[in-house]
Biopython code that builds the backbone (N, CA, C, O; Angstrom):
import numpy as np
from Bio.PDB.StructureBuilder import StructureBuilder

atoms = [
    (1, "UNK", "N", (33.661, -183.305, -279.870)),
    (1, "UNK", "CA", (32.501, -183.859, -280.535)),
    (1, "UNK", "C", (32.234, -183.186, -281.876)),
    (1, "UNK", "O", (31.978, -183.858, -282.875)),
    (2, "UNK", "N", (32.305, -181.669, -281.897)),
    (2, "UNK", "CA", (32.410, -181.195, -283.462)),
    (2, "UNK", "C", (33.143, -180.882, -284.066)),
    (2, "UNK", "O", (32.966, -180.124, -285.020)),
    (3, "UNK", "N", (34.409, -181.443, -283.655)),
    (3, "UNK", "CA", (35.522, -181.242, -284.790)),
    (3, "UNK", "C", (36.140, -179.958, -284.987)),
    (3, "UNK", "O", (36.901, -179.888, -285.953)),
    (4, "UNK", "N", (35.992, -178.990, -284.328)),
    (4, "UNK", "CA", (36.256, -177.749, -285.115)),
    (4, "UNK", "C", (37.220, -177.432, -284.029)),
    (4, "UNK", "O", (37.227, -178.049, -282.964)),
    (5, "UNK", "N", (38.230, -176.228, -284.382)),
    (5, "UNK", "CA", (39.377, -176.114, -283.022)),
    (5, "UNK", "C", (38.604, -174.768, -282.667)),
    (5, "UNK", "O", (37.770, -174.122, -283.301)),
    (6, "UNK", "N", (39.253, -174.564, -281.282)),
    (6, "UNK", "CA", (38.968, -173.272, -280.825)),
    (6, "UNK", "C", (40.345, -172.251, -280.763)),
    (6, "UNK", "O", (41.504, -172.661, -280.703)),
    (7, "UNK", "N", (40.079, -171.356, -280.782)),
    (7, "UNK", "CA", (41.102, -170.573, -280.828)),
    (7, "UNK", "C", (41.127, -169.449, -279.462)),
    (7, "UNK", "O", (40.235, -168.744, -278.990)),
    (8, "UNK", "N", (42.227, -169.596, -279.172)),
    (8, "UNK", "CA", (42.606, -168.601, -277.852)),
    (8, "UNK", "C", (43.939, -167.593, -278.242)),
    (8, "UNK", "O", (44.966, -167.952, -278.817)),
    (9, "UNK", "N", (43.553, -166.035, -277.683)),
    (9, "UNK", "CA", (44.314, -165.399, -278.111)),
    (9, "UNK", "C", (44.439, -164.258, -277.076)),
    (9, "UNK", "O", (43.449, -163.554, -276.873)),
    (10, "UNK", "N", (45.318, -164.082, -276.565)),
    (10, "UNK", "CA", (45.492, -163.144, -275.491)),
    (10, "UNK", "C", (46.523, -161.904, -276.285)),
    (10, "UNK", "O", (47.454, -162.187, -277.039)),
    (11, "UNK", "N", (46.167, -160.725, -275.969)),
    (11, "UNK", "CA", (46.839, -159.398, -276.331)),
    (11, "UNK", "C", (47.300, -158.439, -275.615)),
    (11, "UNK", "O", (46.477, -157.563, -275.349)),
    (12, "UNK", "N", (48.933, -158.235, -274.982)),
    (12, "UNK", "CA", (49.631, -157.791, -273.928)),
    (12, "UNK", "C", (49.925, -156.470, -274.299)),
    (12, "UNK", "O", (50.087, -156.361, -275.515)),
    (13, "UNK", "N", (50.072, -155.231, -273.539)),
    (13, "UNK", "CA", (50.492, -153.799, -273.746)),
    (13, "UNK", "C", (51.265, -154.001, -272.822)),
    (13, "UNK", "O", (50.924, -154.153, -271.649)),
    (14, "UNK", "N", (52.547, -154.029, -273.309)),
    (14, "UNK", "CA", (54.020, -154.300, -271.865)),
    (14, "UNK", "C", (53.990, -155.350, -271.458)),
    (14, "UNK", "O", (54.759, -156.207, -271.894)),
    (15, "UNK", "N", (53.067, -155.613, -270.471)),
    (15, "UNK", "CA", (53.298, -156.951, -270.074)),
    (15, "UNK", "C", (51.518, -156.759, -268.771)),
    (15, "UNK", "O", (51.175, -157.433, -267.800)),
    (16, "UNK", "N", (50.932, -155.669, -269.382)),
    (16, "UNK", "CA", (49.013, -156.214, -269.216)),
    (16, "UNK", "C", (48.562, -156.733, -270.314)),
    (16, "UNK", "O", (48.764, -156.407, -271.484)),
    (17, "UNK", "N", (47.966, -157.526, -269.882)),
    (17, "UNK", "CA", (46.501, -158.539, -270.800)),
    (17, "UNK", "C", (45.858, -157.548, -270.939)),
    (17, "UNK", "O", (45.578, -156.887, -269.938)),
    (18, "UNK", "N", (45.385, -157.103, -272.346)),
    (18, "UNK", "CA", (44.192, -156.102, -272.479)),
    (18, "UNK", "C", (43.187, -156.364, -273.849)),
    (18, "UNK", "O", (42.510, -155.608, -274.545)),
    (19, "UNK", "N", (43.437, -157.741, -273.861)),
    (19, "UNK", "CA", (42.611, -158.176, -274.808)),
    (19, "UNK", "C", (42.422, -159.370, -274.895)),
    (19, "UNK", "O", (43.334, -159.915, -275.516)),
    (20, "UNK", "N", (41.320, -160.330, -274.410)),
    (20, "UNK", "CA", (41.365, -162.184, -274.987)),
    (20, "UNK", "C", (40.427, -162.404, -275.184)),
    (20, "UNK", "O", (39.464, -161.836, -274.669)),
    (21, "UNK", "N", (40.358, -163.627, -276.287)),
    (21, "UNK", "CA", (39.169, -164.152, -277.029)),
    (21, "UNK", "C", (40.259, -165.759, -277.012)),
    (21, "UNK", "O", (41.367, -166.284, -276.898)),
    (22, "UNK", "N", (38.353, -165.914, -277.301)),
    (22, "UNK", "CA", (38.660, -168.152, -276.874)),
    (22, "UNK", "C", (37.308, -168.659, -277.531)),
    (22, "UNK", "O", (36.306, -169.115, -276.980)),
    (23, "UNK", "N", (37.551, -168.467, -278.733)),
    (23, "UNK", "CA", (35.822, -169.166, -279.297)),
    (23, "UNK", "C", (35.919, -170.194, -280.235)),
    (23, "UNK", "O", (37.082, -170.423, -280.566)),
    (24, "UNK", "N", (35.112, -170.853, -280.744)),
    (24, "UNK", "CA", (35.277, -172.084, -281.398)),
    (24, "UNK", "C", (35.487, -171.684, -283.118)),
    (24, "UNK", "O", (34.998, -170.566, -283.280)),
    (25, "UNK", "N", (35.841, -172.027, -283.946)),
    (25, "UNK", "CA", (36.226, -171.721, -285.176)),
    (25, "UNK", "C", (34.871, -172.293, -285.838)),
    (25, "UNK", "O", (34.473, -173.438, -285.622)),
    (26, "UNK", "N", (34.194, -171.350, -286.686)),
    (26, "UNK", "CA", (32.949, -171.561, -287.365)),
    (26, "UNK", "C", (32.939, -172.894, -288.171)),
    (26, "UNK", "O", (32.064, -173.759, -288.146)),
    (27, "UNK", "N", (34.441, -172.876, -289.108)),
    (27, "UNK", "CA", (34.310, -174.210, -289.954)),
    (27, "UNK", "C", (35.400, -174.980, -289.389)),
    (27, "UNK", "O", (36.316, -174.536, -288.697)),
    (28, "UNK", "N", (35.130, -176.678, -289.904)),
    (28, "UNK", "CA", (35.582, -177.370, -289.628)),
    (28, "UNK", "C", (37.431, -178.087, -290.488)),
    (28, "UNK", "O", (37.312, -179.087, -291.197)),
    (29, "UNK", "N", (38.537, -177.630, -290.354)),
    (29, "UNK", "CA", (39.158, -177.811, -290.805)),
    (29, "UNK", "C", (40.226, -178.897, -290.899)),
    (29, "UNK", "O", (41.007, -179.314, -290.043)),
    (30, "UNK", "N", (40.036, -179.255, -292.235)),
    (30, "UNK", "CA", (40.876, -180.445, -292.435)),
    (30, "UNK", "C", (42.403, -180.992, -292.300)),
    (30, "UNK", "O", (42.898, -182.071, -292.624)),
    (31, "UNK", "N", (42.897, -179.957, -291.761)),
    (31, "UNK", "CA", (43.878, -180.413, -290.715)),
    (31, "UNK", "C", (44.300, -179.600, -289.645)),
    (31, "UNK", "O", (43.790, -178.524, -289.334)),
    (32, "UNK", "N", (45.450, -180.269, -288.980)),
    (32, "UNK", "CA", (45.963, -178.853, -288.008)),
    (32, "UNK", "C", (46.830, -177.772, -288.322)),
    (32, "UNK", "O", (47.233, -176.945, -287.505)),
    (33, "UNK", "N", (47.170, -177.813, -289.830)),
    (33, "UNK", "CA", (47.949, -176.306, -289.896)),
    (33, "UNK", "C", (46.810, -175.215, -290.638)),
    (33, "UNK", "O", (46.984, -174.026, -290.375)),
    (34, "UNK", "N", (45.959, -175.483, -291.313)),
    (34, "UNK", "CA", (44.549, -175.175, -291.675)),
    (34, "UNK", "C", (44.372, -174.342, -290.220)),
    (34, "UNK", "O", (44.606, -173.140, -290.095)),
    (35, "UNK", "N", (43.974, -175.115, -289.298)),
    (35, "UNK", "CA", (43.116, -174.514, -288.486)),
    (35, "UNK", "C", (44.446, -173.803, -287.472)),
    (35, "UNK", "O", (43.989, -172.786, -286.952)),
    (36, "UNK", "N", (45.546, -173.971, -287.154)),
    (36, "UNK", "CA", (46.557, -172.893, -286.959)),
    (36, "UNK", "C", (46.308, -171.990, -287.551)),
    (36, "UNK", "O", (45.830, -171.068, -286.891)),
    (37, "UNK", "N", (46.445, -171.811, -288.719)),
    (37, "UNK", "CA", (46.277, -170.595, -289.979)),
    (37, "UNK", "C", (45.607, -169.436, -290.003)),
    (37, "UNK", "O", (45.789, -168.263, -290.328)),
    (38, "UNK", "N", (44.154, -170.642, -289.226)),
    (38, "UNK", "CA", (42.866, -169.368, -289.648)),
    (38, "UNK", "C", (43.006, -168.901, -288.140)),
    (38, "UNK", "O", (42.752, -167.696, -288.134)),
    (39, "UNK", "N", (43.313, -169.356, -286.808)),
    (39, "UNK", "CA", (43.684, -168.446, -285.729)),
    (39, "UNK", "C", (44.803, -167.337, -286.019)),
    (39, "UNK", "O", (44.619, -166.120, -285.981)),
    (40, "UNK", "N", (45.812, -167.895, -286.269)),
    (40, "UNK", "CA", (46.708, -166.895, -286.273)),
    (40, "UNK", "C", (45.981, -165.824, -287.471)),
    (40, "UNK", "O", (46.739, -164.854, -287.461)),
    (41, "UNK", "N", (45.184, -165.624, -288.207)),
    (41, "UNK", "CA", (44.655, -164.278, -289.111)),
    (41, "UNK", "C", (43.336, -164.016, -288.056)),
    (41, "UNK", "O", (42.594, -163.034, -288.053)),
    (42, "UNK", "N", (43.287, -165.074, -287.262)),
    (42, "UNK", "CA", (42.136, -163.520, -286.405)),
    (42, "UNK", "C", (43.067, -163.093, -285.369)),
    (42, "UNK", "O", (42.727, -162.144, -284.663)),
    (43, "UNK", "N", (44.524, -163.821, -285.118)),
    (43, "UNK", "CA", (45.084, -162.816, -284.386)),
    (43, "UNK", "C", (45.667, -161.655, -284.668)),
    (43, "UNK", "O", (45.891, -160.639, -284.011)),
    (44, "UNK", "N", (45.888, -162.012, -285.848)),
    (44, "UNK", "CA", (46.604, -160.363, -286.512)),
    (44, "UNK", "C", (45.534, -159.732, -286.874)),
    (44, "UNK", "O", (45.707, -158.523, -287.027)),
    (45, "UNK", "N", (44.276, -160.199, -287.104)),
    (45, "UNK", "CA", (43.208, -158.797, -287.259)),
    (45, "UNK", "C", (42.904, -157.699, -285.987)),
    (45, "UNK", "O", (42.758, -156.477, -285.951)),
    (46, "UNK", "N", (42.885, -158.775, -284.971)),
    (46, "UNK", "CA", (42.777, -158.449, -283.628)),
    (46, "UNK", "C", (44.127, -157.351, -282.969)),
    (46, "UNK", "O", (43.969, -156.322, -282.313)),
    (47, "UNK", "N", (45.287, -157.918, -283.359)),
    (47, "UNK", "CA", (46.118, -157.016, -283.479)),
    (47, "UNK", "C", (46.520, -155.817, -283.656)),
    (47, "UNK", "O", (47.226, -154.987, -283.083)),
    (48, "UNK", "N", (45.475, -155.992, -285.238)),
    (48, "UNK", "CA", (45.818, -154.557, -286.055)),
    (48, "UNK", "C", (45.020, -153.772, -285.356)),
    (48, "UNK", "O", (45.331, -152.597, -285.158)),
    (49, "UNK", "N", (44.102, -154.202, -284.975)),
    (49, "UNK", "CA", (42.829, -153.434, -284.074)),
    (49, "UNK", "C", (42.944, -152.945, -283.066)),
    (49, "UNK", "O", (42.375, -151.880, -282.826)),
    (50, "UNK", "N", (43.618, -153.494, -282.276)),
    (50, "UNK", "CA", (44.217, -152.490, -281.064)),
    (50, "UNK", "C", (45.091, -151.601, -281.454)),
    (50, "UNK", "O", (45.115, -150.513, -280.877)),
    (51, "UNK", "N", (46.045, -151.899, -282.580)),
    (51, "UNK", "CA", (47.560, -150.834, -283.020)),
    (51, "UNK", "C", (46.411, -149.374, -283.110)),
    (51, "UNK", "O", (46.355, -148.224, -282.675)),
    (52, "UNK", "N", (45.311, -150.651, -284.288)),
    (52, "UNK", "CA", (44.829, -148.716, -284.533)),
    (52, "UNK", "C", (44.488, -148.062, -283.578)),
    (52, "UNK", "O", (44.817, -146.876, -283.538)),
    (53, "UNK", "N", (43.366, -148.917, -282.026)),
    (53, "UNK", "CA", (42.828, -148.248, -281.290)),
    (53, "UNK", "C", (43.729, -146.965, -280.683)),
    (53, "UNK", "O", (43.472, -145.788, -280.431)),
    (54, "UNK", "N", (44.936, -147.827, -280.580)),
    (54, "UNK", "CA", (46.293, -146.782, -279.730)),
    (54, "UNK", "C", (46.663, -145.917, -280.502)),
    (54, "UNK", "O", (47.275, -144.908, -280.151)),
    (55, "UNK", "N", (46.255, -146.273, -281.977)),
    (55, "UNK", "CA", (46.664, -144.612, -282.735)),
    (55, "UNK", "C", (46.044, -143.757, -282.542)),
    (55, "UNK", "O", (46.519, -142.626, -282.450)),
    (56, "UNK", "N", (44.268, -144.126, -282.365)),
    (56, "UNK", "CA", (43.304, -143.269, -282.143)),
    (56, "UNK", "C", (42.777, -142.082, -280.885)),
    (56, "UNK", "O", (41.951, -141.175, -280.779)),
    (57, "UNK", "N", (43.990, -142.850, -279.938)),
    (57, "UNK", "CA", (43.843, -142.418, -278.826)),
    (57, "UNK", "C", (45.356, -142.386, -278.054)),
    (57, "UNK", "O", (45.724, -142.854, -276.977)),
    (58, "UNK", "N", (46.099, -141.574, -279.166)),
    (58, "UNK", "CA", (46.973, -140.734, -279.401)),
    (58, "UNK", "C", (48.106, -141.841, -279.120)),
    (58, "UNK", "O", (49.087, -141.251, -279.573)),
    (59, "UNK", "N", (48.452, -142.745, -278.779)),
    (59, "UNK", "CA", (49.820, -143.555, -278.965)),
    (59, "UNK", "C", (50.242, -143.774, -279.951)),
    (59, "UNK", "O", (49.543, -143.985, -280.942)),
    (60, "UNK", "N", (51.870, -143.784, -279.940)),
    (60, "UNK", "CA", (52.491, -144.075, -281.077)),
    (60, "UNK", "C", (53.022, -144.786, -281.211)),
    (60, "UNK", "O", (54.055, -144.872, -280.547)),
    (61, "UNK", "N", (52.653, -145.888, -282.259)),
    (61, "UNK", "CA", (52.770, -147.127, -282.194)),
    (61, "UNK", "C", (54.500, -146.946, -283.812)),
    (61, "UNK", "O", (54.642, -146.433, -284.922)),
    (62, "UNK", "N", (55.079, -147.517, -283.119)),
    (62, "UNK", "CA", (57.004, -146.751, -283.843)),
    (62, "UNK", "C", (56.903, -147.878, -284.632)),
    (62, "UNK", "O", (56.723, -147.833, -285.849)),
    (63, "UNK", "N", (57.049, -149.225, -283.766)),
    (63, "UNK", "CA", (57.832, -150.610, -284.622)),
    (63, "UNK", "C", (56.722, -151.515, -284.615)),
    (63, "UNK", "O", (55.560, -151.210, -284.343)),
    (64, "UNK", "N", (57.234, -152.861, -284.990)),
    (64, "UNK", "CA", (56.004, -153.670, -285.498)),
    (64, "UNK", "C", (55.859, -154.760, -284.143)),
    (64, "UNK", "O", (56.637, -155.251, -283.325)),
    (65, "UNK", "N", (54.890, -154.801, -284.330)),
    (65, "UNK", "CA", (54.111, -155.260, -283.240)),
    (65, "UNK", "C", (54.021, -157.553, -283.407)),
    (65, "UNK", "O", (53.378, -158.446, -283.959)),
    (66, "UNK", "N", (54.899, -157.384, -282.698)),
    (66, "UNK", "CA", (55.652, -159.611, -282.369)),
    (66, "UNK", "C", (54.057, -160.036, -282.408)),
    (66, "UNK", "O", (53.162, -159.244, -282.113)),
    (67, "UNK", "N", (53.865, -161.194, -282.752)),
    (67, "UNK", "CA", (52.926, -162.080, -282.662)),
    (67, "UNK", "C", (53.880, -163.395, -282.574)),
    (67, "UNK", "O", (54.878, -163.695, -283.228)),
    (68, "UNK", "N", (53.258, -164.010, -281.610)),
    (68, "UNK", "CA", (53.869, -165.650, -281.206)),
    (68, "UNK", "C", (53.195, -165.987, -281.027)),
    (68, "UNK", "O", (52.317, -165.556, -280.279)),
    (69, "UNK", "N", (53.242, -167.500, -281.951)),
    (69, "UNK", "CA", (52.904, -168.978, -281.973)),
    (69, "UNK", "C", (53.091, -170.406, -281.598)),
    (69, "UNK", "O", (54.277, -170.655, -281.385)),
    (70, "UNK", "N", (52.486, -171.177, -281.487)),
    (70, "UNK", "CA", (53.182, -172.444, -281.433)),
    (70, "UNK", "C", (53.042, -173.372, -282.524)),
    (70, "UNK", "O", (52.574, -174.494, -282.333)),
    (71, "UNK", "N", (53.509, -172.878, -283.931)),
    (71, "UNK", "CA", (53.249, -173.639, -284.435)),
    (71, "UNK", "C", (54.396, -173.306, -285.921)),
    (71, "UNK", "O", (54.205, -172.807, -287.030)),
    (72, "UNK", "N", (55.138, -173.660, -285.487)),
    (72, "UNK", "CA", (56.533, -172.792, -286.644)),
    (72, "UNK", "C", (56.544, -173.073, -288.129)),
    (72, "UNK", "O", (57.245, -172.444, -288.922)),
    (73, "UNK", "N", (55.798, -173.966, -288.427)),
    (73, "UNK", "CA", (55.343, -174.143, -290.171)),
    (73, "UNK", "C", (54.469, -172.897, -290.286)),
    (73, "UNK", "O", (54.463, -172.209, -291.307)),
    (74, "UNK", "N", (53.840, -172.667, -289.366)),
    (74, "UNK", "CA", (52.702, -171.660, -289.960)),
    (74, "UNK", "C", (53.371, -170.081, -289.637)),
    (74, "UNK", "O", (53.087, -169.056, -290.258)),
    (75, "UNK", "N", (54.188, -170.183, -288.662)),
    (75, "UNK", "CA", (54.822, -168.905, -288.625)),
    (75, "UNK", "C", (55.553, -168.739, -289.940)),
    (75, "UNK", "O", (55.334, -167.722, -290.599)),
    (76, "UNK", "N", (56.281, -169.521, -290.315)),
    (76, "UNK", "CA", (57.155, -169.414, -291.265)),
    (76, "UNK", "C", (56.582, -168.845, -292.559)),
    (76, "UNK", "O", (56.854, -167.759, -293.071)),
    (77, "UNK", "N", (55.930, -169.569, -292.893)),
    (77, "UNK", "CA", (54.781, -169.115, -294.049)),
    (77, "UNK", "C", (54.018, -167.842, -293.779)),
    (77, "UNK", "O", (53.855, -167.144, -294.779)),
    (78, "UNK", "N", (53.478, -167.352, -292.569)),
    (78, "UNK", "CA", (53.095, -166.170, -292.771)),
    (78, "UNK", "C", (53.715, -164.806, -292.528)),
    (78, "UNK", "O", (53.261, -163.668, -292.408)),
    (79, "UNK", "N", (55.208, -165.478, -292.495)),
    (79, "UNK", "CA", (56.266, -164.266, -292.440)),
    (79, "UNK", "C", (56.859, -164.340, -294.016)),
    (79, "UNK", "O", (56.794, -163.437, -294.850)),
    (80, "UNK", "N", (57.404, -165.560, -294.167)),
    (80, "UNK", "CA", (57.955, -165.761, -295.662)),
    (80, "UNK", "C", (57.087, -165.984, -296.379)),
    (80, "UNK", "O", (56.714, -167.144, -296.553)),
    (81, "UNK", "N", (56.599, -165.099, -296.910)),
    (81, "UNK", "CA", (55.726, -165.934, -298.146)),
    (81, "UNK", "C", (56.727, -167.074, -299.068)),
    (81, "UNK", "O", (56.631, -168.300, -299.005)),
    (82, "UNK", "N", (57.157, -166.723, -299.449)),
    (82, "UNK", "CA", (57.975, -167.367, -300.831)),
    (82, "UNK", "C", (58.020, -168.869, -300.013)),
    (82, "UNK", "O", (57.915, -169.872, -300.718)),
    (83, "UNK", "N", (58.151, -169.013, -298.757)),
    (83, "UNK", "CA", (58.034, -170.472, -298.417)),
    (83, "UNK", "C", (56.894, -171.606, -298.655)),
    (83, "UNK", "O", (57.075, -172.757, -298.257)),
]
sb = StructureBuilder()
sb.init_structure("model")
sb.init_model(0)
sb.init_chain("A")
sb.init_seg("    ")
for serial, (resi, resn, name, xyz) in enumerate(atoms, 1):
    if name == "N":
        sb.init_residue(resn, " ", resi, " ")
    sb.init_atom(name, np.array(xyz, "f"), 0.0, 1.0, " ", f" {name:<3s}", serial, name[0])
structure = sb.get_structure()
């Protein structure tokens, strides 16, 4: 009814869930790679946010931390820029 997508995002340490969010996206976006877009940047904020928590509380976080999508135009672009 309001147009807007919701976004769901679950965050695994090994293979526990230790982080999910599922809320509706404030604005309404004019298409579906738009609103792919703006999930996948609260998932990498969300991301970065746990890396740090685990720095803070002494883990060492070595290599870079996978994020997966379903949506491979938008992966592409926010790995390649130049695409």
């Amino acid at each position: 009814m309001s147009r807007s997508s919701i976004t769901g995002i679950i965050i695994f340490l090994d293979r526990t869930p230790v982080f999910a969010l599922a809320r509706r996206l404030g604005t309404i976006a004019t298409s579906t790679y738009s609103a792919e877009f703006m999930a996948m940047k609260t998932a990498v904020e969300e991301v970065m946010s746990v890396g740090y928590m685990l720095t803070c509380l002494g883990v060492k976080v070595t290599r870079p931390i996978p994020i997966l999508g379903d949506n491979r135009s938008v992966i592409m672009n926010a790995t390649i820029p130049a695409s």
